[in-house]
N, C-alpha and C positions, 0 to 999 in steps of 0.2 A: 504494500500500500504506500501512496506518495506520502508527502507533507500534506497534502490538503485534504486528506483524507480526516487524518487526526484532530485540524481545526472544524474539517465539519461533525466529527465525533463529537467537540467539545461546543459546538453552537447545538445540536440537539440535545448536550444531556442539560445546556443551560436552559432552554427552552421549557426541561421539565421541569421548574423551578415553580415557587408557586407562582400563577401568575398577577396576582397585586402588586408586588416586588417589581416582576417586568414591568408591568405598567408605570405604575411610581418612575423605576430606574428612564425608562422612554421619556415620559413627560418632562422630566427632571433634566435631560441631554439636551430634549427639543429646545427646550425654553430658553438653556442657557446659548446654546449655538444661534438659535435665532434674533437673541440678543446681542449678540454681539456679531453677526454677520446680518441681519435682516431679514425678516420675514418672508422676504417673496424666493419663495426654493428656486423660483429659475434667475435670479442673479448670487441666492447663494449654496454653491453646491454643496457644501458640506449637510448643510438643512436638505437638499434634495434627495442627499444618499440616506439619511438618515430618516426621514418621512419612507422612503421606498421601503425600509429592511422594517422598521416599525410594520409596516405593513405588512410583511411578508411572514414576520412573528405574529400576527393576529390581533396587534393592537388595536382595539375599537378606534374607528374617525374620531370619535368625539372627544377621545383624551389628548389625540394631536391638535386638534382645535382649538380644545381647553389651553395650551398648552402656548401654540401661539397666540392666541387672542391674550394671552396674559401679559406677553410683551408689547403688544400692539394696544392695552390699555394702560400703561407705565405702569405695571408692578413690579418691583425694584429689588428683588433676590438674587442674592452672589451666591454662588457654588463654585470649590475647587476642586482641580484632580490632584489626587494625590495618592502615587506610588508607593506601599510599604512593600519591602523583599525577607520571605522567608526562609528560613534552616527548616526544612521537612527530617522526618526520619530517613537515617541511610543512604544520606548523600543529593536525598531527593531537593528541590527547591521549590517555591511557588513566587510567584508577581501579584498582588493582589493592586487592582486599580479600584480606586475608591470616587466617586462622586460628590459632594456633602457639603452642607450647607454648614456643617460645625466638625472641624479637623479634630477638633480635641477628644469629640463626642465617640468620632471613626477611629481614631488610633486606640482610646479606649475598650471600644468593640474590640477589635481585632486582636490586641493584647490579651485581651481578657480569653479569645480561644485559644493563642498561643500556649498561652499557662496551660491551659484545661489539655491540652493535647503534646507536653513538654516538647514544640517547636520555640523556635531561637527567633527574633525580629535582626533582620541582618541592617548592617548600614547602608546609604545611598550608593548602588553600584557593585555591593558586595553578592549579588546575585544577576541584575540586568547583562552585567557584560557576558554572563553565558547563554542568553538569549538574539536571533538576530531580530531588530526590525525592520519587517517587509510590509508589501501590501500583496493581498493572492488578489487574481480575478480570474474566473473558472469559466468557462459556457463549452457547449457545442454548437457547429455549424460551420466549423472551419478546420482544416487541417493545419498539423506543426508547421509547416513549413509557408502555408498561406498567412499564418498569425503574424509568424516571423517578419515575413515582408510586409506587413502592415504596419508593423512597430518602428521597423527600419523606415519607413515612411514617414513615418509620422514622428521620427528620432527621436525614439527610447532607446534608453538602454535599459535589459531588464538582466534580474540577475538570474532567472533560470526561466525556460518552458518544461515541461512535463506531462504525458497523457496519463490520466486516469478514467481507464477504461475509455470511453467515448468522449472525454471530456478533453478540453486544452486545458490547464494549467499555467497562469504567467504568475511569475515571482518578479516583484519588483522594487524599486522603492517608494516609501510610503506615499513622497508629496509628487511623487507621478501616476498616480492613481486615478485620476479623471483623464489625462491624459492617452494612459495604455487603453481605457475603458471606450474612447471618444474614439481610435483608432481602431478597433472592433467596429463598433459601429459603424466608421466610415466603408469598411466591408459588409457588414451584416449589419444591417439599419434596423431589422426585428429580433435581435440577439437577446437572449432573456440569461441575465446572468445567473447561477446558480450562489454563485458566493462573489463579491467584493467587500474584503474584507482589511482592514491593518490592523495588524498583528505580532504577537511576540511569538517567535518559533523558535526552540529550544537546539542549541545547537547539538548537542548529544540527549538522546535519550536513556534512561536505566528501569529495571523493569525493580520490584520491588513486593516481595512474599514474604506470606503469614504475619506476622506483628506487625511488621512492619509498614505493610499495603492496609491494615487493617486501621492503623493511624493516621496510612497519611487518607485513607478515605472520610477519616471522621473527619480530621484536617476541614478538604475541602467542601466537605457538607455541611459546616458552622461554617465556615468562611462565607461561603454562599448564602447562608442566612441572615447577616449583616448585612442591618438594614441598605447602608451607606457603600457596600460593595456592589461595582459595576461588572469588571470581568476579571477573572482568575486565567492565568497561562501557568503552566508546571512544564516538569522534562521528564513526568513518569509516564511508560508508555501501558496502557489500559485496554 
């Protein structure tokens, strides 16, 4: 299985989350990116990508609504992101990205399962740099080699292609991401993409038995349950 296998592994099991959380975490992204890029999705793409995937998780219209019309009537709420890097069991790591209106509240949380589960909170960095950041975008309709020459078109450089199974695969980087996606399209105008996604992909993975898979599973099902956590990237493979 590729790399993009195990990101879409980990976009379905986040999906089986509950879904109030999802929604919350949606509303909460919408409002801030649409505040500070603009409301109208077609001058700012970031809100366009982000309305589409909302969607495609089952988000009801009316929480993206809610959500913009909150900035478009000046209600004035700060959220930051903010990165903690953890010591799992057995060599394992985890990136936990946090969303929140109160830092103190979110590092609180997440402390609090680290004890419960005796993981380590590591420093800024002391985990990221074994992750790469990319951006995947996945569809069919095009063969490797027709991709290829569309990107060279359209002057990307991407850092890898790959099939999975009937799919293209482009590995790229993050802030060329509308870019690689916009040069698909310029080929295939009706391309429905399966996943565009940025993303932390772990540059080795380790596999991890009995006690040990048993922690780091609890690990990331309290992690998951904070309030204030957006998305979880690890290097264990599952």
């Amino acid at each position: 299985m590729g790399r993009a296998y195990e990101v879409r592994k980990a976009s379905i099991q986040k999906t089986g989350a509950a879904r109030g959380k999802i929604y919350t975490m949606y509303a909460k992204e919408i409002y801030d990116v649409a505040k500070k890029g603009g409301t109208d999705p077609l001058s700012n793409a970031p809100l366009k990508r982000l309305m589409e995937k909302a969607k495609k998780d089952q988000v009801p219209a009316d929480i993206i609504k809610r959500a913009i019309d909150k900035v478009n009537s000046g209600v004035d709420e700060t959220y930051d992101k903010v990165r903690y890097e953890v010591f799992g069991p057995a060599g394992s790591t985890v990136l936990v990205d946090c969303l929140t209106d109160n830092v103190n509240r979110s590092i609180s949380s997440v402390r609090a399962v680290l004890n419960k589960c005796k993981c380590k909170l590591g420093v800024s960095g002391s985990v990221s740099f074994q992750y790469d950041n990319l951006c995947i975008v996945s569809f069919s309709g095009l063969s490797e080699e027709e991709t290829l020459d569309a990107l060279i078109e359209a002057g990307v450089d991407v850092e890898d292609i790959e099939l999975d199974k009937d799919q293209v695969v482009v590995y790229g980087n993050p802030q060329d991401l509308y870019t690689i996606k916009e040069a698909i399209q310029s080929k295939l105008p009706n391309v429905e993409f399966d996943m565009d996604e940025i993303t932390m992909l772990p540059k080795e993975k380790i596999t991890l038995v009995g006690e040990d898979l048993e922690i780091f599973n609890r690990l990331i099902t309290m992690l998951d349950d904070v309030e204030d956590v957006q998305t979880l990237y690890h290097n264990v493979a599952l």
